[in-house]
MMTF fields as JSON, N, C-alpha, C and O atoms, coordinates in Angstrom:
{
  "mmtfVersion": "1.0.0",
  "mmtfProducer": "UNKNOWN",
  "numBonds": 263,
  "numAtoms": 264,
  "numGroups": 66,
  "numChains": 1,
  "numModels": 1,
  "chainsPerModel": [1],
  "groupsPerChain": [66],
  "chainIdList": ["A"],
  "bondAtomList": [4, 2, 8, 6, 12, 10, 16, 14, 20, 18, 24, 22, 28, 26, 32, 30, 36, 34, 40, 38, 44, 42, 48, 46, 52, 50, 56, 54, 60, 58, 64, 62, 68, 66, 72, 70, 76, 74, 80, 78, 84, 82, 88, 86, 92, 90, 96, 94, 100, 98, 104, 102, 108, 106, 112, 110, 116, 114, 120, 118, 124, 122, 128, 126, 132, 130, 136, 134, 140, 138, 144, 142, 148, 146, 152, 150, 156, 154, 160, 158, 164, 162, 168, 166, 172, 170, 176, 174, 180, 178, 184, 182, 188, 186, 192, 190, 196, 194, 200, 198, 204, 202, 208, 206, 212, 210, 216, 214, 220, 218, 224, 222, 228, 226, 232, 230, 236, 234, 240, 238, 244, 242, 248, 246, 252, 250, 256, 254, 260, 258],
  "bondOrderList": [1, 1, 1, 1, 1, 1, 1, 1, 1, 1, 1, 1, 1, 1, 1, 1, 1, 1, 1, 1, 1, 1, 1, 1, 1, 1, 1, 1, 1, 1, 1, 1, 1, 1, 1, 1, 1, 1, 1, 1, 1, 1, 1, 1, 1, 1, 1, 1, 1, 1, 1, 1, 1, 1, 1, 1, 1, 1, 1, 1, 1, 1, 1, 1, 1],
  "groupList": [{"groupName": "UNK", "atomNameList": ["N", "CA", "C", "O"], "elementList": ["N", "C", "C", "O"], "formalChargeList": [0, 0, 0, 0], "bondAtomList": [1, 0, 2, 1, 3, 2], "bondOrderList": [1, 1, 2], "singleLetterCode": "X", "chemCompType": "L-PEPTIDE LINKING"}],
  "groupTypeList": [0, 0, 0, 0, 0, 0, 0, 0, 0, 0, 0, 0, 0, 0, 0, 0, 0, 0, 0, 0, 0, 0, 0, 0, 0, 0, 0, 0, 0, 0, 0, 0, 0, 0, 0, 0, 0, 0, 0, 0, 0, 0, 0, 0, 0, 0, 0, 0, 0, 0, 0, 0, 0, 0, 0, 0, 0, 0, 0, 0, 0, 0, 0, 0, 0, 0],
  "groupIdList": [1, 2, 3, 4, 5, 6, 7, 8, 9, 10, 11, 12, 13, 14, 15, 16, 17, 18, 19, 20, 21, 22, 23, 24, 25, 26, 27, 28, 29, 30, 31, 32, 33, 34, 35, 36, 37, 38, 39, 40, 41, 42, 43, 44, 45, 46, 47, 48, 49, 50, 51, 52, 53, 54, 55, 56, 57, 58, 59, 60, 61, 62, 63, 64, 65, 66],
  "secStructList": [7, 7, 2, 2, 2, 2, 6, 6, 7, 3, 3, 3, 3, 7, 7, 7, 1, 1, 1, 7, 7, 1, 7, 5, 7, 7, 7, 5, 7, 1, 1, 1, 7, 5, 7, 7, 5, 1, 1, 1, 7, 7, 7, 7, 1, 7, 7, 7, 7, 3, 3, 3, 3, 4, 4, 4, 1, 7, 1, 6, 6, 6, 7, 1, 7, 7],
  "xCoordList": [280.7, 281.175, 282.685, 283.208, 283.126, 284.988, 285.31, 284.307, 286.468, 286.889, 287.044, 286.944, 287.33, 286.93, 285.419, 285.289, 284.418, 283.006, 282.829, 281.971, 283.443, 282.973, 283.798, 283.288, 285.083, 285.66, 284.965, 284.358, 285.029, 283.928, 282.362, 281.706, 281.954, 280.539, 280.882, 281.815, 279.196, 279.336, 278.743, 277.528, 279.571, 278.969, 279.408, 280.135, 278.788, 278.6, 279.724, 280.119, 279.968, 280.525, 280.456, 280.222, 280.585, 279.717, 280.758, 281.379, 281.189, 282.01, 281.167, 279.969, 282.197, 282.042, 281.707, 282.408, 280.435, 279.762, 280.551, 280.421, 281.518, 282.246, 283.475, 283.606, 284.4, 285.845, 285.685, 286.337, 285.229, 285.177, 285.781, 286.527, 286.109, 286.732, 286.139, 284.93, 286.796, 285.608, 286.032, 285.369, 287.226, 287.186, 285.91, 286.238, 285.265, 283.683, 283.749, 284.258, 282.816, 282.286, 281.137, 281.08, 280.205, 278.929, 278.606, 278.785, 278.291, 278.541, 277.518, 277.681, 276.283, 274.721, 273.979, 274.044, 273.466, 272.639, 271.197, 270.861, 270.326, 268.9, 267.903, 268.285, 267.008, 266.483, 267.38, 266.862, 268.146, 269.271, 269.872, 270.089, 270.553, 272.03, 272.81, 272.443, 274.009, 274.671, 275.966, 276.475, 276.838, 278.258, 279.2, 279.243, 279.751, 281.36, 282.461, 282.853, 283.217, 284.004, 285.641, 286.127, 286.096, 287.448, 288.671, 289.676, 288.562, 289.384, 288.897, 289.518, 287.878, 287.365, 286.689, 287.037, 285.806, 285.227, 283.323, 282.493, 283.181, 282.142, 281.035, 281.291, 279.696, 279.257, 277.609, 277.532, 276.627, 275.776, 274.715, 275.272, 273.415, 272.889, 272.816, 272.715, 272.814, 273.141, 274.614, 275.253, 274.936, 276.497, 275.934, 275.052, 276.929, 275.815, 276.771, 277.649, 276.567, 277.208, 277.572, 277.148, 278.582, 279.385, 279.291, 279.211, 279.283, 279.848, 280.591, 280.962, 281.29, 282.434, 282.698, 282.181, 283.628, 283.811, 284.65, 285.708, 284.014, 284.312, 286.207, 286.92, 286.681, 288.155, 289.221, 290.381, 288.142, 288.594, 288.804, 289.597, 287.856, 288.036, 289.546, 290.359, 289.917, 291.371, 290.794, 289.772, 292.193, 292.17, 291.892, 291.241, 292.561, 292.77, 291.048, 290.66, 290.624, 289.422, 288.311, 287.472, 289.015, 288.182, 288.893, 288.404, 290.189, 290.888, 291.451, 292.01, 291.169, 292.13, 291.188, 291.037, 290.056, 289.228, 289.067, 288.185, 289.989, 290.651, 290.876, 291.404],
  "yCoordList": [10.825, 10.205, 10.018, 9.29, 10.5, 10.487, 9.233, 8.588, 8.526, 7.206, 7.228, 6.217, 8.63, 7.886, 7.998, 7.666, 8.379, 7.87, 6.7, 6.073, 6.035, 5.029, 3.661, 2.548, 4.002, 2.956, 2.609, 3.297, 1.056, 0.503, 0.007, -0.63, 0.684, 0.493, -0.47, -0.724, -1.111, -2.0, -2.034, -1.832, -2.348, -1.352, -2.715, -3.682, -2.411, -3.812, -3.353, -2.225, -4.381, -3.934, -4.869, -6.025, -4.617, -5.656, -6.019, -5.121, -7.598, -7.789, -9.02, -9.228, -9.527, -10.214, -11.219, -11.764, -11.842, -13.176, -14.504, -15.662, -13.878, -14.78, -15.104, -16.261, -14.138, -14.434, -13.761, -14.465, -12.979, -12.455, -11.847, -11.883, -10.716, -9.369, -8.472, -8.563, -7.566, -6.228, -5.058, -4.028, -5.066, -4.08, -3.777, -3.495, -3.755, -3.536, -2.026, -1.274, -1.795, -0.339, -0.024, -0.092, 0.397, 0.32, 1.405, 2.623, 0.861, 1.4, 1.647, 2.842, 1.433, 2.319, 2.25, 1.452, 3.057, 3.735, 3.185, 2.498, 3.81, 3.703, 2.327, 2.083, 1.977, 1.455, -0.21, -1.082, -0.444, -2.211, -1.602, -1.384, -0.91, -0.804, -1.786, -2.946, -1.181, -2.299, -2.266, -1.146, -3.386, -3.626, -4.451, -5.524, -3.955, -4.854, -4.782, -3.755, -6.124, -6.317, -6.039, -6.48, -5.353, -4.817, -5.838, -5.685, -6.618, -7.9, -8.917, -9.054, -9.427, -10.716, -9.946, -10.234, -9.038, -8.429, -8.46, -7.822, -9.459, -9.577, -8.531, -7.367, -8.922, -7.78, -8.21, -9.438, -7.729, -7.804, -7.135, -6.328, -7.315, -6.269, -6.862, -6.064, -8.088, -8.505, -8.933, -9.63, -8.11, -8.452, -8.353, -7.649, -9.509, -9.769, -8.648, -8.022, -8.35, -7.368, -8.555, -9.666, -7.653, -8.728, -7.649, -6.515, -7.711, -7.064, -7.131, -8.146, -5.823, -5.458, -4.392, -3.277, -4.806, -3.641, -2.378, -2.589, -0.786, 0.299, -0.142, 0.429, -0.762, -0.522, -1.369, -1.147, -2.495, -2.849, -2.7, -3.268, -1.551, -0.822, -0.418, -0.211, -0.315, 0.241, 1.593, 1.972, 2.379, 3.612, 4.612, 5.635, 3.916, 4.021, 4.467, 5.277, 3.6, 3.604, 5.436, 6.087, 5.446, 6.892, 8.188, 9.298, 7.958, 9.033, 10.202, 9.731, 11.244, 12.305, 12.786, 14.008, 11.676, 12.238, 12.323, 12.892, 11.706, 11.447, 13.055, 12.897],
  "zCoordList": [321.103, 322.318, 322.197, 321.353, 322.809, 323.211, 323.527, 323.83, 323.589, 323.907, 325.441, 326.137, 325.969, 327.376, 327.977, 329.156, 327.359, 327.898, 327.462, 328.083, 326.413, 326.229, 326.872, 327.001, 327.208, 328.502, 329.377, 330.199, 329.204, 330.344, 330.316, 331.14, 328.733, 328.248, 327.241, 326.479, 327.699, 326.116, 325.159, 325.15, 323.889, 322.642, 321.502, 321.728, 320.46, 319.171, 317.815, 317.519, 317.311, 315.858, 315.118, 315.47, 314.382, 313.125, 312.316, 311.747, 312.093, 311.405, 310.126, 309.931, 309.571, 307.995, 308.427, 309.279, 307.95, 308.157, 307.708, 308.105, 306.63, 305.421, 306.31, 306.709, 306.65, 306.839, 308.429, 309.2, 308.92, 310.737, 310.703, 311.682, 309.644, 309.955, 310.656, 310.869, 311.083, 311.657, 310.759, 310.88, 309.713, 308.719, 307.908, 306.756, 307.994, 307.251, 307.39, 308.222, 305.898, 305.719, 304.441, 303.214, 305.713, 305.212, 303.111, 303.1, 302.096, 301.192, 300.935, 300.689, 300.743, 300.79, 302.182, 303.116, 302.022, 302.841, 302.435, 301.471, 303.68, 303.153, 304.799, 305.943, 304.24, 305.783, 305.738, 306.436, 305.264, 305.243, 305.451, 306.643, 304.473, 304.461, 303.544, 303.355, 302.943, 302.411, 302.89, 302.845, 303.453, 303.604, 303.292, 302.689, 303.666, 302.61, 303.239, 303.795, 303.211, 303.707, 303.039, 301.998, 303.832, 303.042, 303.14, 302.446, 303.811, 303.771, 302.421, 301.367, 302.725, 301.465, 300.412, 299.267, 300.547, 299.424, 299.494, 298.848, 300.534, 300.756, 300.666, 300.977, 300.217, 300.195, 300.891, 300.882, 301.331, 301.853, 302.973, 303.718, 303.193, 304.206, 305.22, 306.152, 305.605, 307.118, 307.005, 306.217, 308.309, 308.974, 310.416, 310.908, 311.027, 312.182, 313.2, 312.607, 315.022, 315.714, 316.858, 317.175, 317.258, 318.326, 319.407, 318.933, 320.561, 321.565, 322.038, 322.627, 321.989, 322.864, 324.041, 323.966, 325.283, 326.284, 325.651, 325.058, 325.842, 325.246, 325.421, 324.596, 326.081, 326.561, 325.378, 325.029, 324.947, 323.396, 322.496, 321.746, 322.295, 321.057, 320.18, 321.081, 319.469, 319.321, 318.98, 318.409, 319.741, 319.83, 318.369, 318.159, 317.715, 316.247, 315.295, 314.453, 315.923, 315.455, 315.538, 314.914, 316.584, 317.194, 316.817, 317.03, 316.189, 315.362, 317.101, 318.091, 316.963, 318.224, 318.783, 318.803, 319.559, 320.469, 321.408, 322.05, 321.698, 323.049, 324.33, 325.431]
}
């Protein structure tokens, strides 16, 4: 999905239960999952999801798909 289908939709991201980053990145795989937070260090299989409008997103995030 390109960043402009997703302008305007609303979509989740999951940030750090500990400190409320949204730098997180998921480091195992499998039916949990494990993630970690690249700000505090946090580590864990629930990180809860927030919603956000597609238009929030930073662009950055979606790399040249524009």
């Amino acid at each position: 999905m390109t960043l402009k289908e997703m302008r305007g939709k609303m979509l989740s991201r999951k940030f750090c239960p500990k400190c409320g980053s949204e730098d997180v990145m998921m480091i195992a795989a499998g039916m949990t999952g494990s993630w970690m937070c690249k700000k505090c260090g946090f580590t864990g299989s629930v990180f809860p999801e927030k919603e956000v409008v597609g238009r929030e997103i930073d662009e950055n995030d979606m790399g040249d798909e524009e």
